[in-house]
N, C-alpha and C positions, 0 to 999 in steps of 0.2 A: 503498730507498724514496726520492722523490721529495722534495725540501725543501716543506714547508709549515710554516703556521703554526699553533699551539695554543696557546689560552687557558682557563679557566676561565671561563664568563660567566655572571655574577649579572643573571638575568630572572625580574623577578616573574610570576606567575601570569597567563594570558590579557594577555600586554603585551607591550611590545617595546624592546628597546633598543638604539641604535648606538652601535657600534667604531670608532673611527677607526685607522688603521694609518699612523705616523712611520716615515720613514727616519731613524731615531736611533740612537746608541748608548749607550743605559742602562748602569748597572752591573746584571748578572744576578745576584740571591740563588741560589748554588748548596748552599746547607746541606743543603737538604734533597732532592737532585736527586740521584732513586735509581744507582747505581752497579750496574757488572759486572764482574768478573773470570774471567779464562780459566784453568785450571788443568789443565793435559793435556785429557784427553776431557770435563773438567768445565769449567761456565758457570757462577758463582755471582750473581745479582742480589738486591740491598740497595734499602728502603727502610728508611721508619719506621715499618711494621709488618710486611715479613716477609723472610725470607732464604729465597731459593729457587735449589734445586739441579740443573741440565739436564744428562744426560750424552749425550753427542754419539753414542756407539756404540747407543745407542737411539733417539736422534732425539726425545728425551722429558723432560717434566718430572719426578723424583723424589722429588723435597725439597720441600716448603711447609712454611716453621716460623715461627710465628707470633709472633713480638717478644715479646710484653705476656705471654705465658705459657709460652714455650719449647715450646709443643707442636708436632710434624711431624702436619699434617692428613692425610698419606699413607704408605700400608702396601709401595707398590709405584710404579711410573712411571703415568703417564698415557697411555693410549693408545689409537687406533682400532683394532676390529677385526670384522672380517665375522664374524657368527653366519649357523649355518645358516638357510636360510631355505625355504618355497616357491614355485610360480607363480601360488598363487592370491593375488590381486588384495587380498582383504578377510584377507590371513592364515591363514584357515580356520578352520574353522566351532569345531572342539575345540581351541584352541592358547590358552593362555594365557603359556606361557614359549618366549623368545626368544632363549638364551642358550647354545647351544653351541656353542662358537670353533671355526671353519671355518680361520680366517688373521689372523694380525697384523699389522698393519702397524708397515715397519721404516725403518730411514733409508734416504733414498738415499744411494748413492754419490756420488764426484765426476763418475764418466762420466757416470749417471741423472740429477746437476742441469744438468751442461753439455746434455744433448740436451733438456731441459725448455727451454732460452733457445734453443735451437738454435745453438748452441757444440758442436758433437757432439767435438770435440776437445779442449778445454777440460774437465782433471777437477780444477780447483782448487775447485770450490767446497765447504762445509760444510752439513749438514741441519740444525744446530743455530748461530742465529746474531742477533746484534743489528743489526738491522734502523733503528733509533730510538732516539735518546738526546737528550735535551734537558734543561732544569732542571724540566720538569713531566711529564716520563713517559719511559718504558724499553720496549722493544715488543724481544720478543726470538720466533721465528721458528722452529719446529719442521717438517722437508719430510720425509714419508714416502710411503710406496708400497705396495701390495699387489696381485700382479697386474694388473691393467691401469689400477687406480683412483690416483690421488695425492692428497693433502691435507697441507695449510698447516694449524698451529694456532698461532697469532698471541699469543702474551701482553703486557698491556699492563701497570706498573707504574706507580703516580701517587708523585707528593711530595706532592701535598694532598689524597688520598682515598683511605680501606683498603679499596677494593677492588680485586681482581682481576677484570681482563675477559681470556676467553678466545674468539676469533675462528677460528670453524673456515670451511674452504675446502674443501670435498668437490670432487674431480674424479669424478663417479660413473661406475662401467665394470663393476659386480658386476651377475650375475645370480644370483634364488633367491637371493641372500644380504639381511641385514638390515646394516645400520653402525651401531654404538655406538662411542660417545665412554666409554673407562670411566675413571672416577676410583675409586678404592682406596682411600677413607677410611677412616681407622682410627677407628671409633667403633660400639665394642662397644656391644650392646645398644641398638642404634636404634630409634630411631622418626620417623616419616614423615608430613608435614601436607602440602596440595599447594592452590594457587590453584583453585576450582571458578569456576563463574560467580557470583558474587554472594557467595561466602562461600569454607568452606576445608572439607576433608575428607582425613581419616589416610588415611593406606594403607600395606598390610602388606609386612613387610619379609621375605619368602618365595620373590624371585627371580621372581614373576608381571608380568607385563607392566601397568602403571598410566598413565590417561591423566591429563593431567592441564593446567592453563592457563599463566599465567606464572612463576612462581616455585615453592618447592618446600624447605621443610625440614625438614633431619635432627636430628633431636634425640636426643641421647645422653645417659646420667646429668649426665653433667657436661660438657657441649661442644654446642654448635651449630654448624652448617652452613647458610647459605642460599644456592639459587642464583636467579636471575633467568635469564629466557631472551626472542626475540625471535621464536620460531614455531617454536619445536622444543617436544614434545607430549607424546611417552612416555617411559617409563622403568621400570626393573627397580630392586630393592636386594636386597642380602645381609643378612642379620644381625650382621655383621658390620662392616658401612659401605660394600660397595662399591657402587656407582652406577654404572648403566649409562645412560646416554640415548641413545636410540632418534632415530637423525638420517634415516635413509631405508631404501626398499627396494627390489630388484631385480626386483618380481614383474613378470608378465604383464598387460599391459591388461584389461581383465574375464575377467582367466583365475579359472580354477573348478579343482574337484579332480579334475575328469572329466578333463582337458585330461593328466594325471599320469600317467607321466613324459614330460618333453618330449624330442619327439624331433629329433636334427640335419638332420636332413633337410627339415624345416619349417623357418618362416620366424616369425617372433614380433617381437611392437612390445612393450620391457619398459620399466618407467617408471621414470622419474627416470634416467635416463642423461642429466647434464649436471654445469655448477656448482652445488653447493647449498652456499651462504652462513647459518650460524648462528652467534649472538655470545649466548654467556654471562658472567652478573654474579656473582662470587664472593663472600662476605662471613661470617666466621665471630665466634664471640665464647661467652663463659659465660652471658650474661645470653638465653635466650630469648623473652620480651614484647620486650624491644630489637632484638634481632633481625627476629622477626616484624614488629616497626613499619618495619622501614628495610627489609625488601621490595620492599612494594608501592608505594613510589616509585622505586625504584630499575626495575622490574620497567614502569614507567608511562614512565621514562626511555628506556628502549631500545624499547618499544612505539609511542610515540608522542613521538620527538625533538623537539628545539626545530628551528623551521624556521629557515632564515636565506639570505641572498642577500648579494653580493656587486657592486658599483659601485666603481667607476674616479675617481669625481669624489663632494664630498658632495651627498647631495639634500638639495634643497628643499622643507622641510616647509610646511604649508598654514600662512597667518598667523594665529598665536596655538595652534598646536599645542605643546601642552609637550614640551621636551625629555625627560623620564620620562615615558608614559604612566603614571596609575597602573594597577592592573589591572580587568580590565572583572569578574572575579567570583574570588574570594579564601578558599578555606576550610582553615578549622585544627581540631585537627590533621589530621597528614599520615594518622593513620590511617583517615581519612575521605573516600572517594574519588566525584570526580565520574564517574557515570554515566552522564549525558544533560547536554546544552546543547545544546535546539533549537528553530523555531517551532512551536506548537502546531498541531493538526490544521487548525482553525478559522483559523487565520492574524493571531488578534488579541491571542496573550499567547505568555511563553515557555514552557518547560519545562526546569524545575529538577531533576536527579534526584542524589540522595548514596546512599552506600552505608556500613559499616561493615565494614573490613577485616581487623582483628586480632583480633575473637572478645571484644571488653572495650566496655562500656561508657560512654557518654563524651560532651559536649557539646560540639556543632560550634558555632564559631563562622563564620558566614556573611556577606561583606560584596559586596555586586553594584554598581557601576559608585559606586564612594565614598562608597556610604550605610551609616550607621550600621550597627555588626555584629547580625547577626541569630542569637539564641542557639539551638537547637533540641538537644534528649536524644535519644540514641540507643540502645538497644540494641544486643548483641553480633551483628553480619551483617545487622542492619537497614536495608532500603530506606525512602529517602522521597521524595516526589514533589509535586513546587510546580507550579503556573499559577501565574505573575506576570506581574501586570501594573499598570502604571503610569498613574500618572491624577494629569498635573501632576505636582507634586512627593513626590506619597504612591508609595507601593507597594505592593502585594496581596499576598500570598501567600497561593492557596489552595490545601490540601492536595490530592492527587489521587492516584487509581492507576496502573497501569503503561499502561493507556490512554485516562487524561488523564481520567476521570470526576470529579467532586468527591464527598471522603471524606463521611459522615455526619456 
C-alpha cells in the first residue's frame, strides 16, 4: 500500500473543520497501536478489544476473540463462496434459498499473486498479509481465487475504536453463480433485526434469502452481533449464527426461465462481470439497546462519509469567518436520525424531517444554525416533519407530513 496519512477527525454535525499538515517530528503514542505476529502459516493481530487469528493455508480469517469477554465470535474461517445460482435475471419466481456451495474460494498461490502484478515469475508473494501498520490502525489483506473470479477482503483494526471494518474487492468472472461473504458465527439460538426504511423488522433465521437496508443484528441469548454495510442488501442465517451476505450475481440480462438451460453455442451479456467494492462495520458486545444505538451511526458513516479536500497552501477564509464553524443543524441522541434537509416545495421555508431508530422512546433535542435547543417526544420509529421558517430573529416550526401539508 501506498504511504498516506490517517487521522481521526473530530467534525461536528453539518460543519467543517481544517487540518493543517507539519513537516514535524512528534513523539508518536504507540500504547495502544494494534500489533501482528507471524507464527508459521498463522497472522495473529492485537488490539484493545480483540485478538484475531489468519491462517495463510486458507487465505482467511479464523479467530475473532473478543478482549472484554474472551469469547471467539466464530465457529469456522471467513469466506467467499459461489452458491448455486440461475440465469434468470430476478432469481426466479419460487427460489427463496440461495445457499448450496458450488466452490470456495481459496488462496492464491505465489505463481497466482505474481501473474496478478504481472510478475509471472515472481512466486514470493503471500495471500495472507499486512498491508498497514501505523499507531492508529492495522489493515491486514486476505487474496483468494475461485475459477476465473479473485477477491481481496481487507481487515482494518483501530487503536481508538472497537470496530472491525472489513473491505471486500470482488473481481467478478462467475456465471449462474450467486457470491456470499460467509461469516460462521457461533451464536446458538439467533435472532435477526435488520435496517427497513424508516424503522427495523426481524427476520427468520431459516437459511431464506432476507433483504434488507444498512445494518443488521444477531441477537443471541447472551451475545450480540452488528454489522453495518455500504450497499450490500441480502442475506441468509442459520440458526445456528452463520451469515451469509449476498454480494452479487452471475445471471443473464433480463434472462427468464424460458431462456433454461443456457446453451454454449449462444452468445449471452451476464451481469455484474466487473469490480464490485463492498465495506462492512463489525461491532459486537452483551448489552443489545447499546448495541442497536451505535448502528445506525455507524451504518450513516460509511453511507454518507464526511466529505473532505485537500490544498497545497492554507486558504483564505472570507473576513470574520470563524475558525470552528458551529453546526448549521445538531440533534441528540444519536438514536435519532435526520431524514430530510431540504428546500420546501414552495421555495420559501425548509424541511426538517427526524426519524426514530432504536425502537425506544425518547426526547430529541434539536438545535439549527445556534439557536436555542428545541425539545421534541418521540415515539419508537417515529417520523416527524417541520416547515421552518425564519422571520428575523424567531423561528417557526410548523409540523407537516411527508408532503410538506401542515398537521391539524
Amino acid at each position: 500500500m501506498q504511504p498516506f496519512l490517517g487521522f481521526v477527525a473530530e467534525v461536528p454535525p453539518m460543519s467543517a473543520r481544517r487540518y493543517e499538515i507539519r513537516f514535524e517530528s512528534p513523539a508518536v503514542d504507540m500504547r495502544h497501536a494494534p500489533t501482528a505476529a507471524h507464527d508459521g502459516q498463522y497472522l495473529t493481530v492485537e488490539n484493545r478489544w480483540w485478538v484475531a487469528r489468519f491462517d495463510a493455508r486458507l487465505g482467511a480469517l479464523v479467530s475473532l476473540r473478543q478482549r472484554a469477554t474472551g469469547r471467539d465470535l466464530l465457529q469456522g474461517p471467513v469466506q467467499l463462496m459461489a452458491m448455486a445460482d440461475t440465469a434468470h435475471a430476478w432469481g426466479g419466481m419460487d427460489r427463496a434459498v440461495f445457499n448450496a456451495v458450488a466452490g470456495v474460494f481459496e488462496a492464491m498461490s505465489g505463481a497466482e499473486l505474481g501473474a496478478m502484478v504481472g510478475e509471472e515469475t515472481d512466486h514470493s508473494g503471500a495471500p495472507v498479509r499486512v498491508i498497514h501498520q501505523g499507531p492508529l490502525a492495522l489493515t491486514v489483506e486476505c487474496l483468494t481465487l475461485w475459477q476465473h473470479s479473485r477477491a481481496s477482503l481487507r481487515y482494518t483494526f483501530y487503536a481508538d475504536l472497537p470496530q472491525v471494518d472489513m473491505a471486500v474487492s470482488l473481481f467478478m468472472q462467475a456465471r449462474q453463480k450467486m457470491i456470499k461473504l460467509v461469516l460462521p458465527f457461533d451464536l446458538p439460538g439467533v435472532q435477526a433485526a435488520c435496517e427497513v426504511p424508516y424503522g427495523m423488522a426481524g427476520r427468520s433465521a431459516d437459511s431464506t434469502e432476507h433483504a434488507y437496508n444498512r445494518w443488521l443484528h444477531l441477537r443471541a441469548p447472551d451475545f450480540n452481533v452488528g454489522l453495518a454495510n455500504d450497499g450490500q442488501n441480502g442475506f441468509d442465517l442459520d440458526p445456528d449464527g452463520t451469515l451469509r451476505l449476498s454480494l452479487t450475481r452471475g445471471a443473464v440480462y433480463s434472462g427468464w426461465d424460458t431462456m433454461l438451460p443456457l446453451s454454449p453455442d449462444k452468445s449471452y451479456a451476464f451481469m455484474d462481470q466487473e469490480r464490485i467494492d463492498t465495506t462492512f462495520r463489525l461491532i459486537a458486545g452483551a448489552d443489545p439497546e447499546a448495541l442497536r444505538a451505535d448502528l445506525t451511526p455507524l451504518a450513516l458513516a460509511l453511507n454518507q462519509p464526511l466529505e473532505w479536500f485537500f490544498v497545497y497552501h492554507p486558504p483564505s477564509p472570507p473576513q470574520g469567518a470563524p475558525a470552528a464553524p458551529p453546526s448549521f443543524i445538531a440533534v441528540e441522541p444519536p438514536t435519532i436520525a435526520l431524514g430530510a434537509l431540504k428546500q420546501a416545495e414552495d421555495g420559501r421555508a425548509l424541511i426538517v424531517r427526524l426519524y426514530e431508530t432504536a425502537g425506544q422512546a425518547t426526547t430529541a433535542s434539536i438545535c439549527l444554525e445556534g439557536d436555542a435547543a428545541r425539545l421534541e417526544a418521540f415515539s419508537p420509529y417515529q417520523i416527524k416533519s417541520w416547515r421552518v421558517e425564519r422571520d428575523g430573529s424567531t423561528v417557526h416550526w410548523t409540523p407537516c407530513n411527508l408532503i410538506e401539508e401542515a398537521e391539524a
